[in-house]
C-alpha positions in Angstrom: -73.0 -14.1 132.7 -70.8 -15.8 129.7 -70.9 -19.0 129.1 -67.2 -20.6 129.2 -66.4 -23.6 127.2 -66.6 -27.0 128.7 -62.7 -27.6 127.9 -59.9 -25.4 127.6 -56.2 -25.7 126.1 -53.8 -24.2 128.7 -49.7 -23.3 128.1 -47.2 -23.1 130.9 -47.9 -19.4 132.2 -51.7 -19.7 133.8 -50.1 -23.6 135.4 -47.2 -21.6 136.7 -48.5 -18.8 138.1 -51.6 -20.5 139.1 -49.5 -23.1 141.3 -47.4 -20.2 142.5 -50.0 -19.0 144.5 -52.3 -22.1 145.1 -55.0 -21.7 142.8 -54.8 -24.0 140.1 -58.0 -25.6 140.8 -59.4 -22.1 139.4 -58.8 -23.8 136.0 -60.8 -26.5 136.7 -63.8 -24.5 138.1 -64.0 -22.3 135.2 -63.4 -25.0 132.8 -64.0 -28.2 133.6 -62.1 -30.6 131.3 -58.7 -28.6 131.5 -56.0 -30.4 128.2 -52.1 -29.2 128.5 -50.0 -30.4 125.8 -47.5 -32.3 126.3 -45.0 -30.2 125.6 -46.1 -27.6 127.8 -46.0 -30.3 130.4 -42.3 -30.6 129.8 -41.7 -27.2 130.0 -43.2 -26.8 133.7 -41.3 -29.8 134.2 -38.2 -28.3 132.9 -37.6 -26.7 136.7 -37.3 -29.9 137.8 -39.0 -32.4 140.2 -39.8 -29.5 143.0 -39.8 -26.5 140.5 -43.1 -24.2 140.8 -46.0 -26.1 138.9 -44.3 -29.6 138.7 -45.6 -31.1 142.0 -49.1 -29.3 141.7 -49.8 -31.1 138.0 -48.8 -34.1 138.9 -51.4 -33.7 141.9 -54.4 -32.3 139.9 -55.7 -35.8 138.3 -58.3 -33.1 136.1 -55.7 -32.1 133.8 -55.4 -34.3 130.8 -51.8 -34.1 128.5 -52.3 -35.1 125.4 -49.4 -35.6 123.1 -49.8 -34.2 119.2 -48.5 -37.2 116.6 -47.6 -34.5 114.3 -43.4 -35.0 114.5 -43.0 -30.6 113.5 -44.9 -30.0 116.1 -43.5 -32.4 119.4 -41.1 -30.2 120.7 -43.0 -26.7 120.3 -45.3 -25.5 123.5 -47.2 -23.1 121.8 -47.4 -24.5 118.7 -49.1 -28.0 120.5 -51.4 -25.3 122.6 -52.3 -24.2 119.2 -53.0 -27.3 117.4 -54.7 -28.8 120.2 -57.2 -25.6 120.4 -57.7 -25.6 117.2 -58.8 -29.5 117.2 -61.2 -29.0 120.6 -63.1 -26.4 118.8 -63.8 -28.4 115.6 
């Protein structure tokens, strides 16, 4: 059996669909410390208050957003999930 990383970098389309049907705790049981940029925060967010994903990340207290200080960066999703990957595997 592989050995998966002890953290993991995640952009909006595993927290959507994973919320869509129920199972975002998956990510924390194959992962354990589970980052989402916060830009990719924003964009789940985007649907608003009761769009899918929005309630169920604001419930899971295992995710942990991190923000990126680089000002190119901010307002890109992917480009944060990037950058923030690249960082946890340093």
């Amino acid at each position: 059996m592989p050995e998966w990383p002890q953290q993991v970098v995640v952009n909006a389309t595993p927290l959507i669909a994973l919320a869509l049907i129920g199972k975002l705790d998956l990510l924390q049981q194959l992962y354990g410390q589970v980052i989402v940029p916060s830009a990719v925060e924003a964009e789940v967010f985007a649907g608003g208050p009761r769009g899918i994903g929005s309630i169920e990340i604001q419930e899971a207290t295992w995710l942990h957003t991190v923000s990126l200080q680089d000002p190119h960066l901010s307002d890109v999703a992917i480009a944060e999930v990037l950058e923030l990957a690249d960082k946890v595997q340093a």
